[in-house]
N, C-alpha and C positions, 0 to 999 in steps of 0.2 A: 380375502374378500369373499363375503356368501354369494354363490351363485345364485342371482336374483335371476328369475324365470321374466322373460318379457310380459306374460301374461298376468304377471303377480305385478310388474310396475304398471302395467295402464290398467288394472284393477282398481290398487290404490289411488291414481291420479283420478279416475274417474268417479270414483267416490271422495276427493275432497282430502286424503289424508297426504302431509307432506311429506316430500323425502329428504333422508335426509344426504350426506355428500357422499357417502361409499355407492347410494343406490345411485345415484346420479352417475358417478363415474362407469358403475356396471350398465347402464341402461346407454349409457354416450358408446361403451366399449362392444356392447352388442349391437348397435346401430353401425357403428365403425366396420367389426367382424362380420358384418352380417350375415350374424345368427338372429336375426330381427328379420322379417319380410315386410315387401312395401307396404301391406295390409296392418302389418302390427305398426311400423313407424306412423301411419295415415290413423289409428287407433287412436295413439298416444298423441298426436296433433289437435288430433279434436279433442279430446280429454283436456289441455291446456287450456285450446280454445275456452270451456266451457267452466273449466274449476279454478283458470288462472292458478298462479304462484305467486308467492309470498318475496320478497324479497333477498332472503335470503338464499331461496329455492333459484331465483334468477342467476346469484351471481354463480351458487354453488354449478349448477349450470353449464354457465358459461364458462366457466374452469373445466367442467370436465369437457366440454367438446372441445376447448383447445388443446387438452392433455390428450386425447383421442388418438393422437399423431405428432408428427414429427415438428420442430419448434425452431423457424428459421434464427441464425446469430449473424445481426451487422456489426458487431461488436469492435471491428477493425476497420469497418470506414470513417474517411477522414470530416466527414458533414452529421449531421443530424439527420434522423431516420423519420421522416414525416409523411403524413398520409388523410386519406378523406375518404368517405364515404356519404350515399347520398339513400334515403330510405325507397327512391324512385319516383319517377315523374315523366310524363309524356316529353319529348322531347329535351331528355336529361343528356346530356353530354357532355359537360362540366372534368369530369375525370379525365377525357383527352386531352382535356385546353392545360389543367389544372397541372397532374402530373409532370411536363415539360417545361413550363412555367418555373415549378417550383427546383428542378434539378439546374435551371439556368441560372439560377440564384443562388447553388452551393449548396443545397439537401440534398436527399437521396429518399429516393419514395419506389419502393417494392409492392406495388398496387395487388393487391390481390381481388380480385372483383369477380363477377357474376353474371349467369345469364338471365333473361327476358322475366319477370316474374308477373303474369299476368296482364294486366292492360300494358304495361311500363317495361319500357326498352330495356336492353344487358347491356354491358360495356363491352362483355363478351362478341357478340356479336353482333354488335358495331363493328369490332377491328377485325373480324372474320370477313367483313369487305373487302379487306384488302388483303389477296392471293398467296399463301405463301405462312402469313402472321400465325406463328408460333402461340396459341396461348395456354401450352401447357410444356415449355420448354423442360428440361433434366434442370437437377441444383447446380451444375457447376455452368449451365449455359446461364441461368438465368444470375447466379451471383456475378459473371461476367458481365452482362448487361450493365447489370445495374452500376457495378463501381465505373464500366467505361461511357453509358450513354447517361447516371444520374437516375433514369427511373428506367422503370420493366411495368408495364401492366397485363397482368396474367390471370389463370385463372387457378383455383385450387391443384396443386398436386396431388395424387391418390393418397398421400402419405401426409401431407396437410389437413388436420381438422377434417378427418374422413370421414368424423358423423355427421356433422355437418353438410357435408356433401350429400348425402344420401337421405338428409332430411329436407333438404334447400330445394331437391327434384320434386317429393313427392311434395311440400308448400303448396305448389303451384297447380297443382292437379284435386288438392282437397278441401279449395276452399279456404284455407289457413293462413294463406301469406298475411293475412293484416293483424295474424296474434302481437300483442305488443312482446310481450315475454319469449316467443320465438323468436321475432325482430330482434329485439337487444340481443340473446343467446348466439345469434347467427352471426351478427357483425361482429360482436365485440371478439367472439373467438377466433375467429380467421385474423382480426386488427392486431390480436394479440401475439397466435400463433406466427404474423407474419413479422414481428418485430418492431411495430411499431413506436417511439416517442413520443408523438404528440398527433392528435387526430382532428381533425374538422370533421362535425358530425352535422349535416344539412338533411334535416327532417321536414318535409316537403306538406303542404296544407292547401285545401281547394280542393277542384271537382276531379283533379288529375290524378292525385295523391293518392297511395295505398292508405293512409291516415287524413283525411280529408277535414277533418273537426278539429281545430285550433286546443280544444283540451285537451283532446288526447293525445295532439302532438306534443303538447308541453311534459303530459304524463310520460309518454315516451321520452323523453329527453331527459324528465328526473331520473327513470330505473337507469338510462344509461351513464349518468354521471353518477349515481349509486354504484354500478359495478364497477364503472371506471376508476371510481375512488380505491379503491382495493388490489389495484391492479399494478399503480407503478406506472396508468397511462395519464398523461394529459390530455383534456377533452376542451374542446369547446363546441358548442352547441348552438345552431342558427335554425329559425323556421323561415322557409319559403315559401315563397305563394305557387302555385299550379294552379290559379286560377286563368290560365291558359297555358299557351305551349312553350316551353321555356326559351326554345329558340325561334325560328321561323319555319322547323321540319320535323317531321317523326315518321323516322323507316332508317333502318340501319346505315345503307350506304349515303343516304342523305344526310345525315346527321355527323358523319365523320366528314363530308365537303363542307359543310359547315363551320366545322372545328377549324379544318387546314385554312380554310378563309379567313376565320380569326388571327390565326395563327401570322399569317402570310402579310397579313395586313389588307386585302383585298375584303371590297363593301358586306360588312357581318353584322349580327345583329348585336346591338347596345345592352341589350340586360343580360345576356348570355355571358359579353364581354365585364360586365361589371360587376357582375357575382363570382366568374374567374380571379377577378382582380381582388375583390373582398376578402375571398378564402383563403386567396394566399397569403395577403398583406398580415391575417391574421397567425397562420401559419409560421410565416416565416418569424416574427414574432415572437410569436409560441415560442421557437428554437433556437429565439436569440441572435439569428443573423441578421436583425433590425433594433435601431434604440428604441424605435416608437411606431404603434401600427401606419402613423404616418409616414415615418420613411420607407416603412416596409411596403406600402402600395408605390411609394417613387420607384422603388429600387425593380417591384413586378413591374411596374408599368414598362419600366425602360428594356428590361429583359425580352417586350411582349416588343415593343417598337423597334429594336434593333435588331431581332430579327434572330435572335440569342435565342427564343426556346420553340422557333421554326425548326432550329437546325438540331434541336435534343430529341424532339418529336422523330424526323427525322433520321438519326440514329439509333435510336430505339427500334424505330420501324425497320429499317435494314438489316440490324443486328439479330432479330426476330426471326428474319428470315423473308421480310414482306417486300414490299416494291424498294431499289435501290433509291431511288427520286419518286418518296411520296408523293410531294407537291406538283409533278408531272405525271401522277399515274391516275388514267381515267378508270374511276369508279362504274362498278356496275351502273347503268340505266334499265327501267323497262318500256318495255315497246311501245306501251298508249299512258302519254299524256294526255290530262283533261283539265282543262278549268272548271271551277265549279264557282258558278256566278250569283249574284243575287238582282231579283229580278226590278225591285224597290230599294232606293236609297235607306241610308238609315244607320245609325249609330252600333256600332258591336256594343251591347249591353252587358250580354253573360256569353260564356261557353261551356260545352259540357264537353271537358277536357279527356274524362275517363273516356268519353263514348269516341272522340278522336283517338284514343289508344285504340279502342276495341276496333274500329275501323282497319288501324294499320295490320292489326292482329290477322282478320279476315282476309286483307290482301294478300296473305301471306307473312306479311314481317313479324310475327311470335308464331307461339307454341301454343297449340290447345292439351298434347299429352308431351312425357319428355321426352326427350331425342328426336323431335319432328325436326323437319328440314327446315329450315327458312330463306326466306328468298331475301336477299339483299338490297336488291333495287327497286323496289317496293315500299308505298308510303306515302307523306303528304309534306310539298313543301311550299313556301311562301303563306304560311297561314295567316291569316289575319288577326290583329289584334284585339284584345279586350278596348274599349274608348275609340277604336278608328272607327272614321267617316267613309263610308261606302258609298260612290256612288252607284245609278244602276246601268248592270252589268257589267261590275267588277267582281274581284276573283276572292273569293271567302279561304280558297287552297286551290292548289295543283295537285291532280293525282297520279301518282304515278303506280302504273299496273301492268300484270301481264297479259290480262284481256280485256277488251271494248266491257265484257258483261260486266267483267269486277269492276271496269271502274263507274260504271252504270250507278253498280250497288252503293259502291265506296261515295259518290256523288250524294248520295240519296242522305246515309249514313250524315256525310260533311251536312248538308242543309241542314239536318236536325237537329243537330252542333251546337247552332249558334241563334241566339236573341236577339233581333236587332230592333231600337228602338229610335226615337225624336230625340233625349235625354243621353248626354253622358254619365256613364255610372261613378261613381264616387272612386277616388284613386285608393288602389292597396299596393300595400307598401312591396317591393319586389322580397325585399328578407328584413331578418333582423335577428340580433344576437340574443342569445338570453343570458 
């Protein structure tokens, strides 16, 4: 292979010319080796941003960051190897419900997932709430997991799609995370490196959304079933709304009592539960452990009420290394709760979902550069809905913080949030399939 000079590939990118697959493998393997500096990777980010890629270019791509490193083998389990990804959304949390769910039905799901990328919460650090949680176990803990609790949700190994890793950090710092052609790059190769069978790919639309424009979600959704076609994965494809919050919280440790509450069966919220339900019905599906997507939601539904992927959840959790009795293990809190009230009745009109992320962000619950700390107990729950009736002096969210000032700010922040009008707004649909 010619040693391509990093300066010679975002040359070319930035002026418009393609590459072709040997350069792509060299430019993923210099990102990998990093013989690339954050500077050149952040170079070559915007250079996409601004010349995009061709289709070809995407999937060639997407090959090479998966070839990057090391290529997990289920090859010997006794279930189907299933899995999901979500492009991000305030109050996404979907992956914890999702994954146990789906191991309590007889698949097997090796989650590989991510941290915080801009306004939109990590899976990562959600379950970094809980003391202990492993999410970067060795391969012989983590193939243990999985054949004995069904699922493991982790995060990159150094030796997994290590370009990727080293590009997914700087994203998030340049401006870039809402490239469409990064986006497919970044997923599709970790889904693949990680073994993947059959994927639910939920691309998120609304004010919340990294992709907030219904066409470009769609556009996103074609380049991924373009790469996915070539790959040997099964894909199916949903857009969701973010035209609020998808549960009733956004802040890490809030977001995972949320989950367990679903889980547990104790009062959760309905669309969070229904779109769990959805992805799996279709999933399982997918993989054949259903005749028809209809029995395949009987079949989640009953795994979710019987109390079958409490207890997967659960083992997962332990086996990680995290609380032995999740479902009895108190979550971080912070010190000042506040309601934030409205002072006039009035109908939830619209909300400006992103600006509730950027709120949690402020309080601490993301990252403005990478490696920053985050605070766990930090965040906003009981949000109010798109279409509910407020009366006044009801509560638009709770904030939860670790000073009276921030949540002062946080308060201020929430009121901005939200529209409220005389008229209910027209119903949009929670998801749909494409």
């Amino acid at each position: 292979m010619k040693p391509w000079s990093a300066v010679a590939l975002i040359r070319a990118k930035r002026e418009g010319r393609r590459l072709d697959a040997e350069q792509w493998q060299a430019l993923a393997d210099g990102i990998a080796g990093e013989a690339w500096s954050e500077g050149q990777i952040g170079a070559f980010a915007m250079a996409v941003a601004w010349r995009g890629l061709d289709a070809a270019e995407c999937r060639d791509f997407t090959f090479a960051l998966r070839d990057s490193g090391r290529r997990l083998d289920w090859r010997d389990l006794p279930g189907p190897v299933l899995d999901k990804h979500s492009t991000g959304g305030v109050g996404d949390c979907v992956s914890l419900a999702l994954a146990p769910l789906l191991a309590a039905c007889g698949a097997y799901v090796p989650m590989i997932s991510g941290r915080g990328l801009g306004h939109t919460g990590g899976t990562l650090d959600k379950l970094e709430s809980l003391p202990g949680y492993d999410v970067n176990p060795d391969p012989a803990r983590l193939a243990r997991v999985v054949r004995e609790a069904g699922c493991a949700i982790v995060g990159q190994s150094a030796d997994l799609v290590p370009a990727d890793r080293r590009l997914y950090a700087v994203r998030d710092v340049t401006a870039t995370v809402d490239v469409p052609e990064l986006i497919v790059a970044s997923i599709l190769s970790k889904k693949l490196a990680g073994g993947a069978q059959a994927l639910v790919l939920d691309i998120k639309t609304g004010s919340g959304a990294q992709t907030p424009a219904e066409a470009d979600a769609q556009a996103l959704a074609a380049r991924m079933q373009a790469v996915a076609a070539g790959s040997g994965l099964q894909l199916a494809a949903m857009l969701s709304d973010m035209g609020q919050v998808l549960g009733r919280s956004a802040g890490n440790a809030l977001e995972v009592r949320g989950v367990l509450d679903l889980l547990a069966g104790r009062p959760r919220c309905l669309r969070l539960e229904a779109l769990v339900l959805a992805q799996a019905a279709r999933l399982l599906h997918m993989a054949g452990l259903a005749e028809s997507e209809d029995a395949a939601l009987l079949r989640a539904r009953q795994a979710l009420d019987s109390g079958a992927a409490a207890e997967r959840v659960a083992r997962m959790v332990a086996a990680l290394g995290g609380p032995v009795d999740v479902f009895a293990h108190a979550l971080p809190q912070a010190p000042v709760q506040r309601e934030v009230t409205v002072q006039a009745a009035g109908v939830v009109q619209a909300i400006d979902v992103r600006a509730l992320g950027e709120c949690v962000v402020d309080l601490g619950g993301g990252r403005r550069v990478p490696g920053a700390a985050i605070d766990p107990a930090v965040g906003l729950s009981e949000v109010a809905e798109r279409g509910q009736w407020l009366e006044a002096g009801a509560a638009l969210a709770i904030v939860h913080a670790r000073t009276a000032a921030d949540a002062e700010r946080a308060a201020a922040q929430v009121r901005a949030a939200f529209t409220l009008g005389e008229t209910v707004p027209a119903a949009v649909p929670a998801w749909r399939w494409l």
